[in-house]
N, C-alpha and C positions, 0 to 999 in steps of 0.2 A: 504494500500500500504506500501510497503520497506519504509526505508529511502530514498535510492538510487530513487526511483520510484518517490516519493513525490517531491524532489529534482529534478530531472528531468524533471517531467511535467513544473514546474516553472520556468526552462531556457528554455525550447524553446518556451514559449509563457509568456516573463513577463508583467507586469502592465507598460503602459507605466512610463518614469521615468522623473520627475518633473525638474524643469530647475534649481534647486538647486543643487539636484543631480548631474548632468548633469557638473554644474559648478566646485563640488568640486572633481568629477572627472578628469577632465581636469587641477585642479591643481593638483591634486595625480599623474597624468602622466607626468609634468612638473620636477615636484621634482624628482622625478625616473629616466627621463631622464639626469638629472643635475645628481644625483649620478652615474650611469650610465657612463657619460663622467669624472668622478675624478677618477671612481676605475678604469679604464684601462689601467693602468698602474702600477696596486699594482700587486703582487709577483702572488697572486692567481689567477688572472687573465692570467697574461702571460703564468702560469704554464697550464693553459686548454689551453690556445691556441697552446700552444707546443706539446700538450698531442695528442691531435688532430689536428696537423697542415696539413696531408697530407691526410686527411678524406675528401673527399666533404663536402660543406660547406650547409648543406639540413636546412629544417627548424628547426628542431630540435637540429644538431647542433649548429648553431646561437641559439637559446633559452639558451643554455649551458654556453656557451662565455658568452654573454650578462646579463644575470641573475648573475653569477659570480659576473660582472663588477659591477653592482649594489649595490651587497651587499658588494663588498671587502672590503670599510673602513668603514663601519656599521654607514652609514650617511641616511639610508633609510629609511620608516615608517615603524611608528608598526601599532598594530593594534590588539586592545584585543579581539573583539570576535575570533578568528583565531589563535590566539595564537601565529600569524605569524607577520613575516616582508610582507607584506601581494603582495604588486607592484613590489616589488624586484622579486618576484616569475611570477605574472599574467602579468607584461605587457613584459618582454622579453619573453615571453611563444606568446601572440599574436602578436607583431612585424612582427616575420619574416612571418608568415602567414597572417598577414595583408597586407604584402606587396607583397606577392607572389600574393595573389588573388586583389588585386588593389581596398582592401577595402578602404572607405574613414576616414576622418575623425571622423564622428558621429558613424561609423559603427566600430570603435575602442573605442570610449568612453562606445559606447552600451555594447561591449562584457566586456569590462574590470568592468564596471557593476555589470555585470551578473555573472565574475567571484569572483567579491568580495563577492556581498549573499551568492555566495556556500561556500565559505573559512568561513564566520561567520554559516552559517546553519550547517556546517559539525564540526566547534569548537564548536557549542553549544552543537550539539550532541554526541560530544565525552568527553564534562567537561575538566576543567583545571585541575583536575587529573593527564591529559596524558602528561602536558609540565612540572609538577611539578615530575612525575617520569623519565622525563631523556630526553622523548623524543622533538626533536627539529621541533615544529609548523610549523615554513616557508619550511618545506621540507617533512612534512608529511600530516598536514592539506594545506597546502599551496599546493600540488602538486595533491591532489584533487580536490582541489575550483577550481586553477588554469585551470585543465583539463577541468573543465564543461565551462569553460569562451571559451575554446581553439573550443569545438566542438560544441558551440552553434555560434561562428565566420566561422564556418566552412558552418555552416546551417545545421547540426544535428536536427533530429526529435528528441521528448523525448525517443523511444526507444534505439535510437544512441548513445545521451546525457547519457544512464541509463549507457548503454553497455561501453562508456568513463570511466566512476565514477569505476565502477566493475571494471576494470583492472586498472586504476589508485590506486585504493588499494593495488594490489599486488605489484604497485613502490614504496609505499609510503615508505623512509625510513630516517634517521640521527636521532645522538644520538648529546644531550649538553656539555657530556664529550670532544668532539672536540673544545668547545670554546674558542678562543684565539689564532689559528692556522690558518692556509691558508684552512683548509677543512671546516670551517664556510662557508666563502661563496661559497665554491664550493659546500652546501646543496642545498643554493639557485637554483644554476645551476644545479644542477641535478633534482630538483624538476619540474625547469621549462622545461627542456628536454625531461622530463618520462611524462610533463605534455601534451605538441606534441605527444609524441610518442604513449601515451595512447587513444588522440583522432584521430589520424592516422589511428592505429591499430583497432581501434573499427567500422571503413566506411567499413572492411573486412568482416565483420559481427563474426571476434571472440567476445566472451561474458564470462562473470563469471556468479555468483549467484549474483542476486539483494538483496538477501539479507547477504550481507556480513559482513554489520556493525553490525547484530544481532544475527548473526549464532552462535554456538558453535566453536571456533576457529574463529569468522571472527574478526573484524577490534577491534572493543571494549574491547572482552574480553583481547584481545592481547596485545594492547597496552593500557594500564590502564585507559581506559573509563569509564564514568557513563552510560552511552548510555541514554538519552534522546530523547525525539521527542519535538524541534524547534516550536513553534506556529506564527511566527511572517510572514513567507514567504508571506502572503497575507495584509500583513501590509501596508498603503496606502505610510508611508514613507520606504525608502531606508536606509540599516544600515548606508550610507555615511552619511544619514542627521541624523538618532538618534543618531549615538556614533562616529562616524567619523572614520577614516586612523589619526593616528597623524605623522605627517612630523617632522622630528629631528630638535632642536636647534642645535645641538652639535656633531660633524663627532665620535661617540663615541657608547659605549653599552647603549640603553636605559634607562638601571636599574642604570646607573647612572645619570641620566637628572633631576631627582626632587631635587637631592642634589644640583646639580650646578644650577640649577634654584632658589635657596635657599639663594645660595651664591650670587647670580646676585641680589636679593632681597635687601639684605642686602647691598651690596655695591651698588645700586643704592640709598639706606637712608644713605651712608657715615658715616655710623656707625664705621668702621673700616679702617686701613689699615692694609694693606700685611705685613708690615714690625711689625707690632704688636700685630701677633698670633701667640699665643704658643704652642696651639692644637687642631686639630677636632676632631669632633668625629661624625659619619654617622650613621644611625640607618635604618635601610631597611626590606623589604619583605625578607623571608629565599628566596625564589626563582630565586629574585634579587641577594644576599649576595652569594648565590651560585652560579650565571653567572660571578663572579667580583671573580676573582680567582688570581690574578698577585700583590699582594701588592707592589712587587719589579718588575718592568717590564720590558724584555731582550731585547725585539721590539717592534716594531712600532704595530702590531698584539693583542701583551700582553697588549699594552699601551691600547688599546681602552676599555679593560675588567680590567680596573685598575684602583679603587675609588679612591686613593691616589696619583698618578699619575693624573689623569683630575683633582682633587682635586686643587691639587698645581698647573695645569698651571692656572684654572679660577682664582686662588686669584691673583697671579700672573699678568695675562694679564685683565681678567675680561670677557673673551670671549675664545672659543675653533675655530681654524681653522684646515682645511686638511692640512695645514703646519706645524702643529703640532702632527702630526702623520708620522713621514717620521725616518727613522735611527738615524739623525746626531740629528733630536728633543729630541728625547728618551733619546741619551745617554748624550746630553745638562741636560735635566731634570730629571732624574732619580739619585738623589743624595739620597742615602739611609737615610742618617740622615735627610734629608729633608721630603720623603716621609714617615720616622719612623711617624710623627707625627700629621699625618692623620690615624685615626683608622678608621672600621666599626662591626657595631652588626646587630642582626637582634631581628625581633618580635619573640616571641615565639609561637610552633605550636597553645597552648592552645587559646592563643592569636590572633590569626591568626582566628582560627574554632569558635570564640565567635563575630569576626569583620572581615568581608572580606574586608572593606576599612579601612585600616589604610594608615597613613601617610609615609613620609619620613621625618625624623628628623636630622636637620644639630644643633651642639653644637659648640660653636667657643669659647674657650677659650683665652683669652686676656693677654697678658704681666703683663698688671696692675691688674689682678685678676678678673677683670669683664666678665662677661659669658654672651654670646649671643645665642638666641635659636629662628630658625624656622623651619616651617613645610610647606610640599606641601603635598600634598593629588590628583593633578595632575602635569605634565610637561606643556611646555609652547607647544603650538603647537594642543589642546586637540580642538572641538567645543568651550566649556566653555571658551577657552581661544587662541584664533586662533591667525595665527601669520599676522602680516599684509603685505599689497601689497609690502611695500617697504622690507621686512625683506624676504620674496617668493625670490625679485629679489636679494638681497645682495645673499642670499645663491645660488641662478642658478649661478650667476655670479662668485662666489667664487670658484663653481666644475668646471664652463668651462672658467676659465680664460686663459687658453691656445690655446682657441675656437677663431680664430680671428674676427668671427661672432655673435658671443655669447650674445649681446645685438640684435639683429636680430632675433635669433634663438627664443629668449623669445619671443617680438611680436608675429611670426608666430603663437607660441605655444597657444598665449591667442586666437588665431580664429582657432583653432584644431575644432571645433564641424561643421566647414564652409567649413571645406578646402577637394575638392573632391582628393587634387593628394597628398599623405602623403609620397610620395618620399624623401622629404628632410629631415626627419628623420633619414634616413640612414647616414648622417653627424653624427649624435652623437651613431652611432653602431660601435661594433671592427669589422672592416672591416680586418686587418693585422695580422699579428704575432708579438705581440712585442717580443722586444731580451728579452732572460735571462742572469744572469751572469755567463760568460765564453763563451758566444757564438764569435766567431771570426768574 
């Protein structure tokens, strides 16, 4: 069989999924939601809403908004086999179709499941080749996986499910060169749009080739694939339980979380203070070093792909918040001679192809001459190193603090797997138009 084919049969009949699963699912949609209700009011969100204000608001518009809102301040998971910010994409994708067909609770954890294998099956099988030449994972692989989650919620048979994947290929698209802009997360939202649209489209009975990730011109060669065949699909565990969704410490770019977790290290041994360093210096993945592109950062946008920038707020505060991502923060903090002297490197390729797990290495040079030096090798947030119950609800709490409900909301959420009327979710969707600026 295809990829697509192999793929397919396994969303619409998967192995039951263990209560582990189950659970760290239901937090991956908590967290999502929490980002979710923070970005709804960042620039790029309003800007889709405006874009499309006088569209009907069908499921797949909603997926659009909403996915947006998610990723706006780049507070979302990642998620390495997918290459993707992986819920930012798949749960605004089944939302508004969940709610349209008056799916329940369990019957959203299930899809959203189902959408994450596909996102790791379809990363495996394309290699990290494809995010290290440009392209952007949460909107290409991500609008795949997504899509299979979308038609297996649907009740798609696996020919259905195939015929989904097939034309969810020809949406997949975003480039990395946009990082740092308001069209980051609008990859998101379109990934998750094209992800409805594709399994909409496919109940028509239109169809591509199944074999398209292996074709001459299809998906691999195209886009800088290894193309591999996945063995793990009948694995008795769930990728949630072997490698996990990592949920962010930090409303920020990823590729910088091992650093500041570095730094949190260290100032939790009171090793140092703020007032007594002279210089960093970051040492990173080239991949990473090339999503951090703002040494000097003009906005709130630039800031969040900006090493030296998060740098100097965590010495600084010793923690990052979404109030530290806002105009008047930036230009607070963005003092050039302050940020001159945070630097970053990377590994070298050689280096890189000899060790695919290298560290992230923080150097804190000291007033008094004394040099400090640690490494992570992961973020906090990983399986190996999960964040706990209290630290889930500081961070919900912290995106919907404007939610006058927001301690409520999280209850509900922790009996999501119970709950048959999943209506009240819709509190934390962009229901409106936010204003832009100059609107009267």
């Amino acid at each position: 069989m295809t990829l697509i084919e192999t793929l397919a049969r396994w969303c619409a009949a998967p192995q039951p999924f263990s209560e582990r699963a189950k659970t760290l699912a239901r937090e991956a949609i908590t967290d999502t939601l929490a980002c979710m209700v923070a970005g709804q009011n960042d620039f790029s969100t309003r800007a889709v809403s405006e874009a499309w204000h006088d569209s009907p608001r069908s499921a797949a518009q909603a997926a659009l908004v909403n996915a947006t809102a998610a990723h706006a301040i780049d507070y979302d998971d990642n998620f390495t086999p997918g290459m993707s910010h992986a819920s930012a994409v798949l749960l605004p994708a089944l939302l508004p179709v969940a709610l349209a067909q008056n799916s329940s609770g369990a019957e959203l954890i299930a899809a959203y499941l189902v959408g994450l294998q596909a996102q790791a099956f379809i990363g495996e099988a394309t290699g990290y080749g494809h995010y290290t030449a440009g392209w952007h994972g949460t909107s290409t692989i991500g609008c795949i996986g997504s899509a299979a989650g979308v038609a297996a919620l649907m009740g798609q048979d696996a020919p259905g499910i195939a015929r989904t994947l097939s034309i969810s290929v020809s949406m997949a698209s975003g480039v990395k060169g946009q990082f740092g802009t308001p069209l980051k997360p609008f990859h998101a939202g379109m990934a998750a749009r094209n992800a409805v649209e594709a399994a909409t489209l496919a109940r028509t009975g239109m169809h591509g080739r199944l074999d398209i990730f292996e074709c001459p011109q299809g998906f691999a060669e195209l886009y800088a694939g290894t193309l591999s065949q996945p063995g793990w699909l009948n694995d008795r565990q769930h990728v949630i339980e072997r490698i996990g969704v990592m949920p962010k410490k930090h409303p920020c770019c990823g590729s910088t979380h091992r650093i500041l977790d570095a730094i949190a290290d260290l100032q939790a041994q009171q090793l140092f203070h703020t007032d007594e360093v002279e210089q960093v210096h970051c040492q990173v993945g080239i991949a990473n070093w090339r999503n951090l592109a703002y040494p000097q950062p003009a906005d709130e946008m630039q800031a969040r792909f900006s090493m030296p920038y998060c740098v100097a707020v965590m010495l600084e505060k010793g923690a990052l918040s979404v109030s530290d991502f806002t105009p008047q923060a930036v230009a607070a903090q963005s003092d050039a001679q302050k940020l001159a002297r945070i630097t970053m490197s990377h590994w070298t390729a050689e280096q890189e192809n000899e060790n695919a797990a290298l560290p992230h290495t923080l150097t804190v040079t000291l007033k008094d001459g004394r040099t400090l030096r640690h490494s992570r090798w992961q973020a906090k947030g990983v399986l190996e190193e999960p964040f706990s119950e209290a630290e889930r609800q500081a961070k919900f709490l912290d995106c919907c603090a404007h939610l006058p409900d927001a301690q409520a909301l999280y209850q509900q959420l922790a009996d999501l797997e119970q709950t048959r009327d999943i209506g009240f979710l819709r509190r934390m969707m962009v229901t409106s138009r936010p204003s832009l600026p100059g609107d009267a």
